[in-house]
C-alpha positions in Angstrom: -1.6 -25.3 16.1 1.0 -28.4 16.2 -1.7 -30.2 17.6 -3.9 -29.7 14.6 -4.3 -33.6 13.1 -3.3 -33.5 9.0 -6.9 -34.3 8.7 -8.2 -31.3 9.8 -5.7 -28.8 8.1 -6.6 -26.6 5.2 -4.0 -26.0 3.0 -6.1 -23.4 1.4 -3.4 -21.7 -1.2 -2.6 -25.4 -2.5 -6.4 -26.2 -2.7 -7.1 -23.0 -4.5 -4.5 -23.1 -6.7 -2.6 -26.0 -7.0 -0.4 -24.9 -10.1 1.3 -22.0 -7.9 0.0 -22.8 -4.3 2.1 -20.6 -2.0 3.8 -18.8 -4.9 1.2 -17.2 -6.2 1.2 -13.5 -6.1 0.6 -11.3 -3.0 -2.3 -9.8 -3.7 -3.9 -13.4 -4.3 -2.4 -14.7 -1.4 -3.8 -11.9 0.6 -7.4 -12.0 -0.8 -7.2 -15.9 0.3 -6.5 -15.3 3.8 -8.9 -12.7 3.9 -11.8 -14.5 2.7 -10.6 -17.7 5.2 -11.4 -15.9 7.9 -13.9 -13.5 6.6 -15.6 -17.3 6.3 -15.0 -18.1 10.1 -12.1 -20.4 9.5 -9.2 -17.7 11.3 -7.8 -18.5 14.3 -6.5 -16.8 17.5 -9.0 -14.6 20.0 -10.1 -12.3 16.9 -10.5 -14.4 14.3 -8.6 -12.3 11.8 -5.5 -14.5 11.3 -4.6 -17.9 9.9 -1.5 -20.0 10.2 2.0 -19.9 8.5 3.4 -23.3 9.0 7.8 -23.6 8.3 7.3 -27.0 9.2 7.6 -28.8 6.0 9.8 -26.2 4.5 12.5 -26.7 7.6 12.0 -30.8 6.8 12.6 -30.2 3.2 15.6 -27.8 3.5 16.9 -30.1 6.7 17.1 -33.0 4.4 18.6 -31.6 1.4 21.3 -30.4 3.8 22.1 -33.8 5.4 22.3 -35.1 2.2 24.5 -32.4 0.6 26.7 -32.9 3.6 26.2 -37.1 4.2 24.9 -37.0 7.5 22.5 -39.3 8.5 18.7 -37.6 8.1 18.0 -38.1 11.9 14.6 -36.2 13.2 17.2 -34.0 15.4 19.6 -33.3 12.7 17.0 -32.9 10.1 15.3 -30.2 12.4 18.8 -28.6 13.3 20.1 -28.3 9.5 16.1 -26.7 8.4 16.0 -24.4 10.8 19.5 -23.0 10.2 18.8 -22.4 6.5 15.3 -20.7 7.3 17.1 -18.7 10.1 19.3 -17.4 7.1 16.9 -16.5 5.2 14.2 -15.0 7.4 16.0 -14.7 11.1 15.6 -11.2 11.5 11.0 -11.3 11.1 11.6 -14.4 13.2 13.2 -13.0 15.8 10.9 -9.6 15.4 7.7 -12.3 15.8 9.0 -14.1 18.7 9.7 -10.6 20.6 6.4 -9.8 19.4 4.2 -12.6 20.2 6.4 -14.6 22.7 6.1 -17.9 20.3 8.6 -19.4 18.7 8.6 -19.9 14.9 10.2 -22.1 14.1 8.5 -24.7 16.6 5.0 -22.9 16.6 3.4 -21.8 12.9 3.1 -18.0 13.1 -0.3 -16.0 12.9 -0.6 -13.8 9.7 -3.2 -11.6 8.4 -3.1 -9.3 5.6 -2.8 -5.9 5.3 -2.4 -3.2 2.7 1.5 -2.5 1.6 1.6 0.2 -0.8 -0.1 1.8 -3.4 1.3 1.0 -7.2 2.2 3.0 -10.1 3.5 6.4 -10.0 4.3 9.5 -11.7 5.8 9.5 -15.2 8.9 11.0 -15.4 11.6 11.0 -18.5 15.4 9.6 -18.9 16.5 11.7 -16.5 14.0 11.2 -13.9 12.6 14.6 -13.9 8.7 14.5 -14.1 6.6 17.2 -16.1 7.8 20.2 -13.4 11.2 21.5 -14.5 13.4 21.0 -11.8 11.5 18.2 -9.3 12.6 14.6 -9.3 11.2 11.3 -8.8 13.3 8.5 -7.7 12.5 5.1 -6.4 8.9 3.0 -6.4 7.1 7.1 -6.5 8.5 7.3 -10.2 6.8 4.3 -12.2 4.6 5.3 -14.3 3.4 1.5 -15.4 0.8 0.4 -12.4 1.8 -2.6 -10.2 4.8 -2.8 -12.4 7.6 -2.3 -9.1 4.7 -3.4 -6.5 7.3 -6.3 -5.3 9.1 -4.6 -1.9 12.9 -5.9 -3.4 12.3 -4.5 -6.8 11.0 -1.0 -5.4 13.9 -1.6 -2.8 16.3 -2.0 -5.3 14.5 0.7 -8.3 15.2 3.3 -5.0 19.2 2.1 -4.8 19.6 2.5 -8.8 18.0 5.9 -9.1 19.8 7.4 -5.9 23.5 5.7 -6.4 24.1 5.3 -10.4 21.2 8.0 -12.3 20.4 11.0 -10.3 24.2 11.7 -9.8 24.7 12.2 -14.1 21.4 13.3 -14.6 20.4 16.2 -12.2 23.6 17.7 -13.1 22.7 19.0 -16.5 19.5 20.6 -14.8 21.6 22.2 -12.1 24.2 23.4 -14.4 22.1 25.7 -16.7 19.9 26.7 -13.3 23.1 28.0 -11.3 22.4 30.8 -14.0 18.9 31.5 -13.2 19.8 33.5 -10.2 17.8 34.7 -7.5 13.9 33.8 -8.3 11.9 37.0 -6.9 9.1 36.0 -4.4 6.9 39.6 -5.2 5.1 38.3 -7.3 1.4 37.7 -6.5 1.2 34.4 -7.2 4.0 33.7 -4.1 1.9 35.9 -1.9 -1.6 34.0 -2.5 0.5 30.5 -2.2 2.0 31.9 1.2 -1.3 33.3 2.5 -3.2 29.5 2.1 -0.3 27.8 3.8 0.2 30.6 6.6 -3.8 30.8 7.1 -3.8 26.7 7.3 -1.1 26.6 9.5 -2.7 29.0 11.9 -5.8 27.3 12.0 -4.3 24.0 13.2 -2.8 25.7 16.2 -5.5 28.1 16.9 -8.4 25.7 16.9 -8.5 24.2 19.8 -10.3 21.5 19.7 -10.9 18.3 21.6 -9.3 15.3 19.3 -5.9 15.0 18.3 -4.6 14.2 14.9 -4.4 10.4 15.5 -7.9 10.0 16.8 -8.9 11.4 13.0 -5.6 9.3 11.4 -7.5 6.0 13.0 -11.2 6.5 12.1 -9.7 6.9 8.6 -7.9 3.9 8.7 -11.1 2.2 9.8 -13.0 3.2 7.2 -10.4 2.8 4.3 -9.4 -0.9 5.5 -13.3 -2.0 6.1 -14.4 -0.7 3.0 -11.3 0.8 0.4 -9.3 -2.2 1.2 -8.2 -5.0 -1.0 -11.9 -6.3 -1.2 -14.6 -3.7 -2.2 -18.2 -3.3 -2.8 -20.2 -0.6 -4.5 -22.4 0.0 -1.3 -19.4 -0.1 0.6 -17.6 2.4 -1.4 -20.1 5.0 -0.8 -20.8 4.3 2.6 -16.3 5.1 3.1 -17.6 8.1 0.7 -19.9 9.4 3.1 -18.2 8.5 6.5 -14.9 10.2 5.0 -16.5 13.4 4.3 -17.9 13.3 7.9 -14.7 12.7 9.2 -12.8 15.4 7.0 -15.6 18.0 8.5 -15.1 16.9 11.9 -11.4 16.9 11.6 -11.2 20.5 10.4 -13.7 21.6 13.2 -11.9 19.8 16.3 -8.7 19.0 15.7 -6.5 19.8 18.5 -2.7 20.2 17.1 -0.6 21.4 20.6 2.7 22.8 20.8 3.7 26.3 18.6 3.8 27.9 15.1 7.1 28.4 15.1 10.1 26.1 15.8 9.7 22.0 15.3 6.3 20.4 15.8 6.0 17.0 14.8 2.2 17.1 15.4 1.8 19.9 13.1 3.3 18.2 10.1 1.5 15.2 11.1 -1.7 17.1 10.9 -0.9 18.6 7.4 -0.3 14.9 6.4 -3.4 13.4 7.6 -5.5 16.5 6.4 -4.1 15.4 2.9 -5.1 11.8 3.7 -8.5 12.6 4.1 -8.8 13.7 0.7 -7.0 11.0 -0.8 -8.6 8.6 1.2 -11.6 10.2 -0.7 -10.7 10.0 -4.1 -9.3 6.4 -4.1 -12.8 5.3 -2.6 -14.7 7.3 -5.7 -11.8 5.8 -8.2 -12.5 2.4 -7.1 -16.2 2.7 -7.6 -15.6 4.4 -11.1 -14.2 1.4 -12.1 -16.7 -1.9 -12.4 -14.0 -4.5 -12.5 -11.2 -6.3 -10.7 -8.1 -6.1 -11.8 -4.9 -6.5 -10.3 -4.4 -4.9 -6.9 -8.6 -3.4 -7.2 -10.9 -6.5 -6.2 -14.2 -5.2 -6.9 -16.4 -8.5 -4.9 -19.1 -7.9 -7.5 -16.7 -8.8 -10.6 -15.1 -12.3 -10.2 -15.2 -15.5 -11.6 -17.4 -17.9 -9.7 -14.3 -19.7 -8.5 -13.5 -15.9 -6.9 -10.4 -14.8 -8.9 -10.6 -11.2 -10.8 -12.7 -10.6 -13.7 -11.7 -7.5 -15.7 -13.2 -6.0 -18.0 -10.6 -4.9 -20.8 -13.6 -3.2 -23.1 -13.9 -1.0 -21.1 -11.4 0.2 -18.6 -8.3 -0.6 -20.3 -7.5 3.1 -19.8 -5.1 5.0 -17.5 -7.7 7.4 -15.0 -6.3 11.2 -13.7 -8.9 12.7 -11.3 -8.6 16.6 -12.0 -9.3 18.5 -8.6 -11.7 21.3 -8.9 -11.9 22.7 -5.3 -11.0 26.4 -5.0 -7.4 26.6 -3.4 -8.6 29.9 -1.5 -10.9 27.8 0.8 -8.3 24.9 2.1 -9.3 25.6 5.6 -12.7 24.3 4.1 -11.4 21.7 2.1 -14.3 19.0 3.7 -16.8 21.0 1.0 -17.0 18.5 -1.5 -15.9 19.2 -4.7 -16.6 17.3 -8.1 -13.4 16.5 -10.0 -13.3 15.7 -13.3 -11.6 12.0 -14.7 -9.2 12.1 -17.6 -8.9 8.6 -19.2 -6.0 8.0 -21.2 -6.6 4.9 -23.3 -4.3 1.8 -23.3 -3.0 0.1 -26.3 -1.5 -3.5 -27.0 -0.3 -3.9 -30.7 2.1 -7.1 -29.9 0.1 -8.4 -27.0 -3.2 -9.4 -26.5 -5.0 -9.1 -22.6 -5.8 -11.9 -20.9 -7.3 -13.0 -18.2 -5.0 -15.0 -15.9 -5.1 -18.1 -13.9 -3.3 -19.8 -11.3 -5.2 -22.5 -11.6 
């Protein structure tokens, strides 16, 4: 990649949007890449990668420094000087990509390709950071109820710190303190024994069956299907093609799963199974959420709503709402929870009385 003449670079987030270029958002940035080597332009033996060059940003930073300092802007000095202040602001990935990869950064741009970070928004809760169960609390990036609000990794970082160090300590107190005289709850009450029998009959059907895949063969066919078809570009066919394949997978999973080791005691594999089995109905619903809504907006790039420079086109007459998918499966039959079940969507409109949408633009 040094080799690369000027001529033949594309600096494809300055082309696209040369207002913000590499400080546009990160799910722009992402779709960019994407779509770069979706188009055949990625480099490396797969294709699915393009180039992060520190080059001009270690020039830049070397120069302010040997001006700063008044040393003379020599190539060496320059270099020496950039590279320090990138090395104190990103060492640590450097040195995890070098150890990685066995290139070095800062001489060699590094090969980067999207992926999916985290889902955004979360569940409401109130002052005190209890949500609508009495007695459970929600701290960190799970607890914000605006979506894509905390999306940024320092904010959620930082919401996690706030809630755990200077609210939770004042708040959960007050619950606590009138609880201490609930006393002991009784568990004979047949609503305990139905929610014991599920989990105990669930449980023993992950170590009793047998079967010939383990829980990460499943975990990576879901994957598969959610990042080639629920990822951060989707279609409508491609939406109920992940549908489909997910539902097969779900069937197959609860038919062969093999889940070693016992009941009783620690078993990693177990939780891991209980985990993914949740996955594969989530993995699910997002798939039928995303094709509910015919629009792009934010962190949801529908391919068939965009403008025809490619950026997201929402559609605020319509789906300026907040969506809750009700689940309708019977609870009894979670052993057969790959029977598809038809859940019903709750919209809660959104209103602006200060503010009006729009629809924005890096451009």
């Amino acid at each position: 990649p040094t080799e690369i003449p000027e001529e033949d670079r594309d600096y494809y987030l300055e082309r696209r949007y040369p207002a913000f270029g590499n400080l546009v958002p990160r799910d722009v940035a992402s779709r960019a890449a994407k779509e770069r080597c979706d188009a055949g332009f990625g480099v490396n033996e797969t294709g699915e990668a393009v180039y992060l060059d520190f080059a001009s940003a270690i020039e830049r930073y070397g120069k302010e420094q040997c001006k700063i300092h008044g040393v003379e802007p020599t190539k060496e000095e320059v270099t020496k000087r950039g590279e320090q202040i990138v090395a104190a602001k990103y060492g640590n990935l450097f040195q995890m990509y070098e150890k990685i990869v066995a290139e070095n950064p800062y001489k060699t741009p590094m090969m980067i390709y999207p992926a999916t970070h985290y889902t955004m928004g979360g569940i409401w809760v109130d002052y005190n950071l209890m949500t609508t169960v009495p007695g459970l609390y929600a701290i960190g990036e799970a607890n914000f109820s605006d979506h894509g609000a905390n999306r940024l990794g320092a904010s959620a970082l930082m919401q996690g710190l706030a809630d755990g160090y200077f609210v939770l300590p004042y708040t959960i107190g007050d619950y606590l303190a009138a609880d201490i005289r609930t006393g002991k709850i009784p568990t004979n009450t047949p609503e305990f024994d139905e929610a014991e029998r599920v989990v105990k009959e669930r449980l023993a059907h992950f170590i009793n069956n047998k079967g010939t895949h383990s829980v990460d063969y499943f975990h990576k066919k879901l994957g598969k299907v959610m990042w080639d078809k629920v990822g951060m570009a989707r279609n409508a066919e491609g939406l109920k093609q992940a549908i489909k394949e997910i539902r097969e997978i779900r069937e197959e999973f609860w038919r062969d799963v093999k889940v070693p080791g016992e009941l009783t005691g620690m078993n990693v594999e177990l939780e891991k199974a209980n985990r993914v089995a949740d996955f594969l109905e989530l993995g699910e619903l997002f798939a039928k959420d995303a094709l509910e809504r015919n629009e792009s907006c934010g962190g949801h790039f529908r391919e068939e709503y965009q403008t025809p420079e490619g950026e997201a086109l929402r559609d605020d007459v319509n789906y300026a709402y907040v969506a809750a998918w009700q689940y309708t499966g019977d609870p009894k039959e979670i052993v057969n929870t790959y029977n598809p079940s038809e859940e019903i969507l709750h919209k809660e409109k959104l209103e602006f009385k200060d503010i009006e949408l729009k629809q924005r633009s890096y451009k």
